[in-house]
C-alpha positions as CSV (number, residue, x, y, z in Angstrom):
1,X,5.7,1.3,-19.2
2,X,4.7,2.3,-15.8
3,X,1.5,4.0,-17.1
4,X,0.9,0.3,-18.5
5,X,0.6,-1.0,-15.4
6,X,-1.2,0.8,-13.5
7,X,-4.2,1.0,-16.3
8,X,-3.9,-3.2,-16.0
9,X,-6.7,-4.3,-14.3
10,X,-5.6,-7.9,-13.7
11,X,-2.6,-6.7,-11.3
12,X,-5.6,-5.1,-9.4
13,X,-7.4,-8.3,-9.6
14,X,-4.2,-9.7,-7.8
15,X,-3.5,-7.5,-5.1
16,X,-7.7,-7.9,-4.3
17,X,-6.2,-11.8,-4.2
18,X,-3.3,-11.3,-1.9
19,X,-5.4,-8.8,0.6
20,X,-8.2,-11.4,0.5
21,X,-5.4,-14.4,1.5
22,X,-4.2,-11.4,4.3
23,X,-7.3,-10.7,5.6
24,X,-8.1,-14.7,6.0
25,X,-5.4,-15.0,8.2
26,X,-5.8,-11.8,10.4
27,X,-9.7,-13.6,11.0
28,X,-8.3,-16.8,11.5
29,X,-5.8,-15.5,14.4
30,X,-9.2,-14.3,16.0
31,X,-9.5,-10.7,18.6
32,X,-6.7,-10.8,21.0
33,X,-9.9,-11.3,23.8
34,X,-10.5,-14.4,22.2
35,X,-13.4,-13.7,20.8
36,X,-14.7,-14.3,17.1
37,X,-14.0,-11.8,14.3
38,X,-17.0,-10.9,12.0
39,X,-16.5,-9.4,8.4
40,X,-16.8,-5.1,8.7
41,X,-15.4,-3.9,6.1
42,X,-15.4,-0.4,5.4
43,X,-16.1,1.5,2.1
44,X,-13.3,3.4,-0.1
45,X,-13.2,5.6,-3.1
46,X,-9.5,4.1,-4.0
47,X,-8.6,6.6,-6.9
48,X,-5.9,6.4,-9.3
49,X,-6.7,2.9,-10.8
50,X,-8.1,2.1,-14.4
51,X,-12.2,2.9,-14.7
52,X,-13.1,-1.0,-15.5
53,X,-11.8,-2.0,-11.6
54,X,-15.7,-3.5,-9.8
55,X,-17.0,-2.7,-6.9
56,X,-15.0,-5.1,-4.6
57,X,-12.2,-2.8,-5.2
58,X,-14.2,-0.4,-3.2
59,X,-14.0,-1.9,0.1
60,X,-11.2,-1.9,2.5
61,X,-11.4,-5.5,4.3
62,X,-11.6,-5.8,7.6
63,X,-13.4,-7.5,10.9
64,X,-14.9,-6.6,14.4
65,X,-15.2,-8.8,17.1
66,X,-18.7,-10.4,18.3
67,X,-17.5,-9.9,22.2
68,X,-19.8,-7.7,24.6
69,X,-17.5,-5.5,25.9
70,X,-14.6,-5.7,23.3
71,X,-15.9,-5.0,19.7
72,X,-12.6,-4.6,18.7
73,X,-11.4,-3.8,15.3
74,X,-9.3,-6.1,13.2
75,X,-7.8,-4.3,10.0
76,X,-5.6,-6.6,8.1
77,X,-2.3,-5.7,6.2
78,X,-3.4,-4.6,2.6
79,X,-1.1,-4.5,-0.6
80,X,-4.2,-2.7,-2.5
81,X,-4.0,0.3,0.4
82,X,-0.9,2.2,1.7
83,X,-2.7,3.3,5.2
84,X,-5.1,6.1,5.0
85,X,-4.4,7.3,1.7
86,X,-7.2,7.8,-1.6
87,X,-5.2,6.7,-3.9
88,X,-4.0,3.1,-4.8
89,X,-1.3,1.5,-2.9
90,X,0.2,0.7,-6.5
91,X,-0.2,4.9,-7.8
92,X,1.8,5.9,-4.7
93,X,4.2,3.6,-4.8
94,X,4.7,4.1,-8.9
95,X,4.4,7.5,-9.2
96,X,6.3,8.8,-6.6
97,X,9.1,6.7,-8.0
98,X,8.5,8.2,-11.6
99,X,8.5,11.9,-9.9
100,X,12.5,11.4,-9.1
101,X,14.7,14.0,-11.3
102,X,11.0,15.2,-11.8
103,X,11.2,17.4,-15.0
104,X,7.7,19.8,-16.1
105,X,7.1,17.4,-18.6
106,X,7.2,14.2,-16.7
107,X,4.9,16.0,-13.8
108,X,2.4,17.1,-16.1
109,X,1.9,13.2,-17.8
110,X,1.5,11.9,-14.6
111,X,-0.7,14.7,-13.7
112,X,-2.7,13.3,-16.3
113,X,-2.3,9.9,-16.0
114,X,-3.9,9.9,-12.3
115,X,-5.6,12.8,-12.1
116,X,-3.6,13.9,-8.9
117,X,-2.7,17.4,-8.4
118,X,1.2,18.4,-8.5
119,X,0.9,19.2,-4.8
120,X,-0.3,15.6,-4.2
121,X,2.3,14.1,-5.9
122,X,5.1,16.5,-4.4
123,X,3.7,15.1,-1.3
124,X,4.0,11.9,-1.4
125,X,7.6,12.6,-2.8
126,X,8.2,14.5,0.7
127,X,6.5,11.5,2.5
128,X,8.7,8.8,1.2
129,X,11.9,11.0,2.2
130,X,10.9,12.0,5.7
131,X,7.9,10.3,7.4
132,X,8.4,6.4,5.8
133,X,12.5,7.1,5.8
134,X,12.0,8.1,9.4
135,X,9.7,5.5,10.6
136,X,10.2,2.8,12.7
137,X,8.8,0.5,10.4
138,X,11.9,1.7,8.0
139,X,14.4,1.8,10.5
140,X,14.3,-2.2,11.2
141,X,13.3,-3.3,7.3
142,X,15.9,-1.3,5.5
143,X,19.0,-3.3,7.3
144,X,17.6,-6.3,5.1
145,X,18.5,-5.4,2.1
146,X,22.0,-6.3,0.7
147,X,23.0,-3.2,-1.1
148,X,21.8,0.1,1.5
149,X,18.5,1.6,-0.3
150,X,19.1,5.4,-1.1
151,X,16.7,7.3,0.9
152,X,16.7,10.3,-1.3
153,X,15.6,7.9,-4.1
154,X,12.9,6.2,-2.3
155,X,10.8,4.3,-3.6
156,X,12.4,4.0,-6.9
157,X,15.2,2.1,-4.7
158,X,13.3,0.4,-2.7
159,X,11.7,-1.3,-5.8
160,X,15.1,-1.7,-7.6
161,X,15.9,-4.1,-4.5
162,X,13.1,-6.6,-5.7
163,X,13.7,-8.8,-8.9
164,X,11.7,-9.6,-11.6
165,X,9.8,-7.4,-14.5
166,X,8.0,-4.0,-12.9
167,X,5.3,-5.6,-12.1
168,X,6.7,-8.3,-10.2
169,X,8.9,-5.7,-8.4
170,X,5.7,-3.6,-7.5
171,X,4.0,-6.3,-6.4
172,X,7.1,-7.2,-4.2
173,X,7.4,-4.1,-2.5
174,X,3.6,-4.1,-1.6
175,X,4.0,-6.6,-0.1
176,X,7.1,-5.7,2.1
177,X,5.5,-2.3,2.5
178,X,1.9,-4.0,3.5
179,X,3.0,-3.9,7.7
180,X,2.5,0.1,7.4
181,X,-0.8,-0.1,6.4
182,X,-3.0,-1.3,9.0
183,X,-2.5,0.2,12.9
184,X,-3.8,-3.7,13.5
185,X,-0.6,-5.0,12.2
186,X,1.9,-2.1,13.5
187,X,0.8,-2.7,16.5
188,X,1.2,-6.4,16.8
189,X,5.3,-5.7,15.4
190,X,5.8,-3.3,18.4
191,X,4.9,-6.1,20.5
């Protein structure tokens, strides 16, 4: 089922939607100088998504500002992008709650399904366990949830804590997890 979704082009088509909505309200908020933001977004080879997905899948949004002086850098919060990372916000997030219990068998399909190394995907197993469990961001969120989310099950429970089908769930967390994704947006929660 999971492979389903993240071959479905329209859920890409949605997440462009929902960073486009995010990315109007970053430039509407204007630089902190005051001055006018100006689109500057920046190229990306996003990787892990189905082959059909156009060019504007290829561009990470964002503005700089028209000030002399400031020419400061807005990034808006993404749902499509989980920070710095190649692959697709919706691949990390998936995967690396497919690769809990991982067994030989289930690494090698999604081996194949995204074309990421084992390494990779042992990474981002390591990085959901220690740097997101350990992060600021984490620390505050988690104490929303109801029922405590198991760190050494992250992100399958983070996503379990959302309701709705699997892609709705997805969807949801990208959302919630869309903060960590811009140093634009972290900083403006540490303030």
């Amino acid at each position: 089922m999971c492979h389903e979704i993240l071959r479905d082009a329209r859920l890409y088509g949605l997440l462009l939607k929902y960073d486009e909505d995010l990315a109007a309200e970053a430039r509407a908020e204007g630089c902190e100088c005051g001055g006018v933001l100006h689109v500057s977004d920046f190229p990306r080879k996003p990787r892990g998504g189905p082959p059909e997905l156009g060019a504007e899948h290829e561009r990470r949004l964002s503005f700089c500002c028209d000030r002399d002086g400031c020419r400061g850098r807005v990034t808006p919060r993404s749902v499509r992008f989980l920070g710095r990372r190649v692959y697709l916000g919706a691949v990390v997030v998936l995967v690396s709650a497919m690769m809990n219990g991982p067994t030989p068998r289930r690494v090698a399909k999604l081996v194949l399904l995204i074309g990421a190394s084992r390494r990779t995907l042992e990474r981002w197993r390591a990085w959901w366990r220690t740097a997101f469990a350990g992060s600021v961001f984490w620390k505050a969120a988690a104490g929303r949830f109801a029922a405590p989310v198991a760190r050494r099950f992250l992100p399958q429970s983070l996503l379990d804590r959302f309701g709705g089908d699997e892609g709705e769930r997805l969807v949801a967390a990208l959302r919630f997890l869309s903060p960590i994704t811009s140093k634009s947006a972290r900083n403006a929660m540490a303030s």
